[in-house]
C-alpha positions as CSV (number, residue, x, y, z in Angstrom):
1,X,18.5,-0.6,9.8
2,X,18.4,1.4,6.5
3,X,18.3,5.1,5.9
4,X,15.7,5.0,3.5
5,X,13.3,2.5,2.5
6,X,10.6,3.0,-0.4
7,X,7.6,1.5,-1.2
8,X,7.3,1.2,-5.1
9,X,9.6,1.2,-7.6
10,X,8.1,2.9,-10.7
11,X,8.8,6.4,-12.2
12,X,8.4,8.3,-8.0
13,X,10.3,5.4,-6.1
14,X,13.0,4.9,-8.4
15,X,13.6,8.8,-8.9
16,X,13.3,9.2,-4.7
17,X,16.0,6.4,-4.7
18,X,18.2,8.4,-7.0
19,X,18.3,11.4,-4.7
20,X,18.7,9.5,-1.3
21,X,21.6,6.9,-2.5
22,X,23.3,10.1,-4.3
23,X,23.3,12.6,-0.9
24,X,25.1,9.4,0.9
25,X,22.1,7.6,2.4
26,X,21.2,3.7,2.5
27,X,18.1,2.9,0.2
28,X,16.4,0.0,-0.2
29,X,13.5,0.1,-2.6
30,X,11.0,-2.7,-3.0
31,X,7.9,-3.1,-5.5
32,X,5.9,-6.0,-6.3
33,X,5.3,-5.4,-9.9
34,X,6.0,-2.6,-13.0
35,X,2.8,-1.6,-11.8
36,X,0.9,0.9,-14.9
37,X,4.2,1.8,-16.5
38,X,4.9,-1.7,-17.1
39,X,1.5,-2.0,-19.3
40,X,2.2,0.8,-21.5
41,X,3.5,-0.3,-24.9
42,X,3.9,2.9,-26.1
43,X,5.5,6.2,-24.5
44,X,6.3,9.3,-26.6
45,X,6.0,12.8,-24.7
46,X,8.5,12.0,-22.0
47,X,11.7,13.9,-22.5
48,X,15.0,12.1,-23.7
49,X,13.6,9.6,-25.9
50,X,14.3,10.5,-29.6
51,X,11.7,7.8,-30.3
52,X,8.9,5.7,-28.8
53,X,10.4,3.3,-25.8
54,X,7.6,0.6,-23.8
55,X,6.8,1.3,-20.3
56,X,8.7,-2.2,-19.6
57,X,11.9,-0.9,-21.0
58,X,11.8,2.6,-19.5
59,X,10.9,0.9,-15.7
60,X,14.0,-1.4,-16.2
61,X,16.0,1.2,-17.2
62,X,14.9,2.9,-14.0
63,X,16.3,-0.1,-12.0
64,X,19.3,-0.5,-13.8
65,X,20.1,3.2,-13.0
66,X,19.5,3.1,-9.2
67,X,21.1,-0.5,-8.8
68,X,24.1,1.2,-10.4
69,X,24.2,4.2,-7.9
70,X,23.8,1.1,-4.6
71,X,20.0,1.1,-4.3
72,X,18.8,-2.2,-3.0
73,X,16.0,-2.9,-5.2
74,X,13.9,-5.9,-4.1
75,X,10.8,-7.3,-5.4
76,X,9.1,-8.0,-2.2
77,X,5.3,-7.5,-1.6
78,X,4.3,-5.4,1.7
79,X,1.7,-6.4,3.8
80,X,1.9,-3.4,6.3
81,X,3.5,-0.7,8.1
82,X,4.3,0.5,11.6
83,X,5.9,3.7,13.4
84,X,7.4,3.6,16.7
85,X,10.6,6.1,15.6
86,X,11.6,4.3,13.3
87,X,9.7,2.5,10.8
88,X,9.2,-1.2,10.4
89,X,7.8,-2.5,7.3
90,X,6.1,-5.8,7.4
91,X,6.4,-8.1,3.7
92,X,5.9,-11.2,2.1
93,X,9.4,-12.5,3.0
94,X,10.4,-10.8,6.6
95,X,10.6,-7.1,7.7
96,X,12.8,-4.5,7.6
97,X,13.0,-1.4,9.6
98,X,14.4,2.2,8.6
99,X,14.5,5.9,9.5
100,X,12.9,7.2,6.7
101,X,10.0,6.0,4.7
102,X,8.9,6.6,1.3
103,X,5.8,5.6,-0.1
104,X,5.1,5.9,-3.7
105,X,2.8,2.1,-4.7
106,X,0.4,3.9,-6.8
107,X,-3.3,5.1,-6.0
108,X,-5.5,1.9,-7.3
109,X,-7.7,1.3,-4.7
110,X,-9.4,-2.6,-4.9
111,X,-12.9,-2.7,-4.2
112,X,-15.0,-5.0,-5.8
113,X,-18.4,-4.3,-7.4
114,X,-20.3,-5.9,-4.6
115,X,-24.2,-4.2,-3.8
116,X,-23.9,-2.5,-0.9
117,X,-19.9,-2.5,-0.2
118,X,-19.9,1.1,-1.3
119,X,-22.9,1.9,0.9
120,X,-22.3,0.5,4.0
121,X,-18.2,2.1,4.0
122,X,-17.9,3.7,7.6
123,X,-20.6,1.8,8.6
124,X,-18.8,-1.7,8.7
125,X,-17.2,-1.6,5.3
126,X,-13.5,-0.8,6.3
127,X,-9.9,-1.2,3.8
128,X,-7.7,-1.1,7.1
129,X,-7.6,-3.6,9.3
130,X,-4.7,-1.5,11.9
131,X,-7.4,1.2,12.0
132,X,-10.1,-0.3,12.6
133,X,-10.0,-4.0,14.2
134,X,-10.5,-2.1,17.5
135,X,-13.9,-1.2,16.7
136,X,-14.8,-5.0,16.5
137,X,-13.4,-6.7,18.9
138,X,-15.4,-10.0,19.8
139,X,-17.3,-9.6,17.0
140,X,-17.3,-11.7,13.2
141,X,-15.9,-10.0,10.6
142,X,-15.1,-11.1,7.0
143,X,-12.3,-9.9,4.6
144,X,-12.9,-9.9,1.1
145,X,-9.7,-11.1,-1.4
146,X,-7.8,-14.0,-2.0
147,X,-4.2,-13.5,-1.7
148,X,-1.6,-12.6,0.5
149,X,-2.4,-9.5,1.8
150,X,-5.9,-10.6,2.3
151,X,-4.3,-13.2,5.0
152,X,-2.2,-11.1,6.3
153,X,-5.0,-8.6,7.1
154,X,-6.8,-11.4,8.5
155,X,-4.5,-12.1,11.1
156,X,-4.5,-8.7,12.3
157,X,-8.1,-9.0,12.8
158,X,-7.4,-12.7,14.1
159,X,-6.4,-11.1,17.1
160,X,-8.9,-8.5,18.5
161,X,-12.2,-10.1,16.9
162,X,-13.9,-13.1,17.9
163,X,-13.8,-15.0,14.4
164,X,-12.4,-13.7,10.8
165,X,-13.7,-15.6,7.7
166,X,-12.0,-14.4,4.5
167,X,-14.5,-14.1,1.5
168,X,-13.0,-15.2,-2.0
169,X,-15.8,-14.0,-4.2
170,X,-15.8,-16.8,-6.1
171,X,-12.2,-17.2,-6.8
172,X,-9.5,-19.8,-5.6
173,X,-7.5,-18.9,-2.8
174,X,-3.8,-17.7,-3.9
175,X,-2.2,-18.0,-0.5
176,X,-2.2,-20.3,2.7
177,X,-4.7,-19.7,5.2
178,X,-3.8,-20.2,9.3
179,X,-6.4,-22.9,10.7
180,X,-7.7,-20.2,12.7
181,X,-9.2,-18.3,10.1
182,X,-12.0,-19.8,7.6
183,X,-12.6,-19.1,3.9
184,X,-15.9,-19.0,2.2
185,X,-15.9,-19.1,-1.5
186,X,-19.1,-18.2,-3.1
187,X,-19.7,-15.7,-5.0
188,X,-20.6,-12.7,-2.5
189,X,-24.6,-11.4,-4.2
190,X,-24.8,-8.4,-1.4
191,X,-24.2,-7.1,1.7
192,X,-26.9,-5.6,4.3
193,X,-27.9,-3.9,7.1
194,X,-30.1,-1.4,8.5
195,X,-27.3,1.5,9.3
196,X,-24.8,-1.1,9.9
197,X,-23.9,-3.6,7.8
198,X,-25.0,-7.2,9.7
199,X,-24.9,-9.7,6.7
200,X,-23.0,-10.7,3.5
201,X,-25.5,-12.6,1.4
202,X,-23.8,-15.4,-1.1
203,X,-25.3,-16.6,-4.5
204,X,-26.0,-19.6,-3.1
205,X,-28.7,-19.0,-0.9
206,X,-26.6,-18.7,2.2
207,X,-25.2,-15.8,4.3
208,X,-23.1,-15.0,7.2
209,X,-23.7,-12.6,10.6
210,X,-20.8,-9.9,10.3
211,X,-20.2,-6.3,12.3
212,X,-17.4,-5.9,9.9
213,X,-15.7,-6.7,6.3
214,X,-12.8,-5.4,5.6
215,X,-11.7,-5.2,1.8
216,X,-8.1,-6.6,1.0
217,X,-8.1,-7.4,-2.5
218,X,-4.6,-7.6,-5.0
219,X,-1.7,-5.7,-3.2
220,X,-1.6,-2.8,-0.3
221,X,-1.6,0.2,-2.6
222,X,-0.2,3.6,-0.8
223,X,-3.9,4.7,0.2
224,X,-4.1,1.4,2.2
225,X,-0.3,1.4,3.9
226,X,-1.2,5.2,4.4
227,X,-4.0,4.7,6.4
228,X,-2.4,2.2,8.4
229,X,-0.1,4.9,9.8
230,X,-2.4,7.9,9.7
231,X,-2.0,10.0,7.2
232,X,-4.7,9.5,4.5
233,X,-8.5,10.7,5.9
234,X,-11.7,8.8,5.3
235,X,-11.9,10.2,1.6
236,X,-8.4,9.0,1.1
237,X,-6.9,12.0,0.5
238,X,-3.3,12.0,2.0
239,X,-2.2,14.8,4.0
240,X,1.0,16.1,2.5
241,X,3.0,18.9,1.9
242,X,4.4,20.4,-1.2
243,X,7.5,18.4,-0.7
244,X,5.7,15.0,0.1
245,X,6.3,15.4,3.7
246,X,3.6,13.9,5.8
247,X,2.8,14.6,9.8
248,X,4.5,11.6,10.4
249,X,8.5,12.3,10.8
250,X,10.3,10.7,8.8
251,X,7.3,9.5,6.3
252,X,6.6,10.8,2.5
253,X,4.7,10.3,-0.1
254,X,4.9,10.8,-3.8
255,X,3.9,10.2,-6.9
256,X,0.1,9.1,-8.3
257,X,-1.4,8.5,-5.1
258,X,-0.4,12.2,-4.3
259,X,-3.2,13.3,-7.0
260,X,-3.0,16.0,-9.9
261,X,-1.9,15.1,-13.6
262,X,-1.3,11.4,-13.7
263,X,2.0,11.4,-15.6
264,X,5.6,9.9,-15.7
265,X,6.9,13.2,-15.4
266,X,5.0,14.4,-12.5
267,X,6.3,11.1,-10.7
268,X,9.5,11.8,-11.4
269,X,9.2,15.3,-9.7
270,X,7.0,14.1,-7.0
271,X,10.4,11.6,-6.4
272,X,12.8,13.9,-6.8
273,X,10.9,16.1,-4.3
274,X,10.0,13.4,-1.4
275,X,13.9,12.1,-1.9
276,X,15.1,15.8,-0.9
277,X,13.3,15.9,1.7
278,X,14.4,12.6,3.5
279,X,17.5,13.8,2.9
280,X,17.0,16.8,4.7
281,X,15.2,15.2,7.3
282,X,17.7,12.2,7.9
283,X,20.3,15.3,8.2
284,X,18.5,16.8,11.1
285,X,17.5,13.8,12.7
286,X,21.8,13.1,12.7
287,X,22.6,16.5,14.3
288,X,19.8,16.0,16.7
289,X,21.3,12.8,18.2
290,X,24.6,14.0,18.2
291,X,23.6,16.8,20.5
């Protein structure tokens, strides 16, 4: 088990990394891509840099620096989360479990422009499949995407609901589906219901009896993983404190998904602050066992 594990490894994980592996604790940070830094071929008004340096170059400087200090940095993608004490984080190659979580895997929420998607949110529409699979059981539901975390979702649902068909929109599946779950992949025209969504209607003529779809498209951003243990309401606003500490013990989040000025430099803070505070936490957690 490690100390610390985060979620993200732009400017907020890497910079939450820093202030973990330097007070002593183990950190492992994992990130599926360079995320928006890595798109940004120019970057002049962040401090240090006499002249212009590419978000590519300024995230793998990043790395360098926390691989150098004994971060683990992996470039796993994760599926899910879980609490039980500890936390156990759920990827694309295992799981790993730790005290202390930090989650910092940017705000982009995926949802595609379907009619009726945004509409019918609440009222069968759902982006978390932990927080809500209860409310279908033995029902047919649908999950929208075509990758990994789509499937992985899927199997969630696999198990409380009486069928799970995952939508494609039109696109090729990217991952392996289990036999127990189907794939449709027309492009989706609408969904409907009176005030609860019954029915995803495809292009083609055809349509499918649902209670539920449950949008899974690209990666689990932090709003998604968030919700899965609690902490981010209906509007998906998270529910922090100044430090990034969540009601969760042991959970924090920081950086864009944490909302305000959208900015390297915040990120950095927002790390800096949520890494302190782990710190602290992991500190008092120690002196409580040993009591």
């Amino acid at each position: 088990m490690t100390d610390v594990f985060i979620i993200g490894k732009g400017p907020a994980g890497i910079s939450a990394a820093l202030y973990t592996a330097r007070a002593g604790m183990s950190t492992v940070v994992t990130g599926f891509s360079s995320g928006s830094l890595g798109k940004a071929g120019k970057i002049e008004n962040y401090y240090g840099f006499a002249e212009p340096v590419s978000g590519q170059e300024l995230f793998e400087r990043g790395i360098r620096g926390a691989e150098r200090l004994g971060v683990t940095v992996l470039g796993e993608e994760v599926f899910s989360v879980s609490y039980d004490g500890n936390f156990q984080i759920l990827t694309d190659r295992g799981e790993h479990e730790a005290k202390a979580l930090i989650i910092a895997a940017g705000s982009v929420r995926r949802a595609p422009d379907i009619p009726g998607l945004k509409e019918f949110e609440g009222a069968g529409v759902s982006y978390c499949a932990v927080c809500d699979a209860f409310f279908h059981r033995g029902n047919d539901v649908a999950v929208i995407g075509n990758g990994a975390y789509a499937v992985s979702e899927a199997e969630h649902l696999a198990g409380v609901v009486n069928s799970v068909m995952i939508l494609t929109n039109g696109r090729e599946m990217e991952a392996e589906v289990p036999e127990k779950i189907s794939v449709k992949k027309e492009k989706i025209e609408k969904l409907q219901g009176d005030q609860l969504l019954s029915e995803v209607c495809f292009e083609d003529g055809t349509s499918v009896s649902v209670s539920g779809v449950f949008v899974a498209e690209g990666t689990a951003g932090s709003t998604d993983l968030g919700r899965k243990l609690g902490v981010v309401d209906p509007e998906g606003k998270w529910m922090i404190e100044k430090d990034g500490s969540t009601p969760v013990p042991g959970l924090f989040a920081a950086g864009d998904c944490t909302g305000g000025l959208l900015q390297i430099s915040k990120a950095v803070c927002d790390g800096a602050e949520a890494g302190t505070a782990a710190v602290r936490y992991l500190r008092q957690r120690k002196k409580d066992e040993e009591r």
